[in-house]
N, C-alpha and C positions, 0 to 999 in steps of 0.2 A: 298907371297902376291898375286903374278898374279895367280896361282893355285885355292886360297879363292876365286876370283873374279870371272875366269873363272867357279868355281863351283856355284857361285851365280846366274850367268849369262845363265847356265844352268839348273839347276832350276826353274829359271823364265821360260824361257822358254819350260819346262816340265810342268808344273804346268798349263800354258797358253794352253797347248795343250791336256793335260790330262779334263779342264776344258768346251773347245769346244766340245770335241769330247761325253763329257758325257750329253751335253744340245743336239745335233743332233737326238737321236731317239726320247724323246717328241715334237721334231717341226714334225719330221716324223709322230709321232699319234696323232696329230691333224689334218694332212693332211688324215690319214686312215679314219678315225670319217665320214670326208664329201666328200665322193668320189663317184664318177658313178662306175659301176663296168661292166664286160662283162662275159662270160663265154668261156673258151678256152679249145678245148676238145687237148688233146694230142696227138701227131703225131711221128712217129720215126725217132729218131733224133733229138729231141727237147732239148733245152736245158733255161734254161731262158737269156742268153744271145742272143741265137739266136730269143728268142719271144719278147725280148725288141728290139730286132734289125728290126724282119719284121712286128713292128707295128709304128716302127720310134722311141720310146723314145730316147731324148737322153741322159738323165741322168740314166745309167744299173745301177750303183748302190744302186740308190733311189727304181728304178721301182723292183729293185730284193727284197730288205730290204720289201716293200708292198706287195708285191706276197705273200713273205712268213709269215709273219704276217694274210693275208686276208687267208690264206689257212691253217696256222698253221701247216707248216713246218720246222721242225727243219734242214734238208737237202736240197740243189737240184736235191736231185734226184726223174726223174718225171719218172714216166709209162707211158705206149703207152695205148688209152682210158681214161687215169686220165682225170679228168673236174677240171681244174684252172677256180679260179674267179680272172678276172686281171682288174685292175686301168683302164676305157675308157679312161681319160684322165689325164695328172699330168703336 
């Protein structure tokens, strides 16, 4: 009986998280829709943690999720001379 429970009990909460986590990227493409955007030429050593870092975001997982969306990258991986168009502000 505590086993059914405990399995009840996690599934709810699997389902609750499973549920969040799938509504997150459409609030994120409404946010892409209406953005200013800037152009960042690439430098070595770049990495998008570190461009989220020295333009202050502080949310790197949002501002990376945009990057790559706004540039249509499947990877992080950037070139030296690549030109990112990154979010001016979020």
């Amino acid at each position: 009986m505590k086993l059914k429970i405990k399995l009840i009990v996690f599934l709810y909460f699997l389902s609750t998280f499973l549920i969040a986590g799938a509504k997150t990227p459409l609030e994120n493409m409404e946010i892409i829709e209406n953005i200013q955007t800037i152009e960042y030429k690439i430098k070595n050593g770049d990495t998008l943690w570190t461009i989220a870092s020295e333009f202050n975001y502080t949310n790197y997982e949002k501002f990376i999720y945009i990057v790559k969306n706004l540039n249509n990258l499947d990877e992080s991986l950037l070139l030296v001379d690549q030109v990112l168009i990154l979010p001016a502000n979020i």
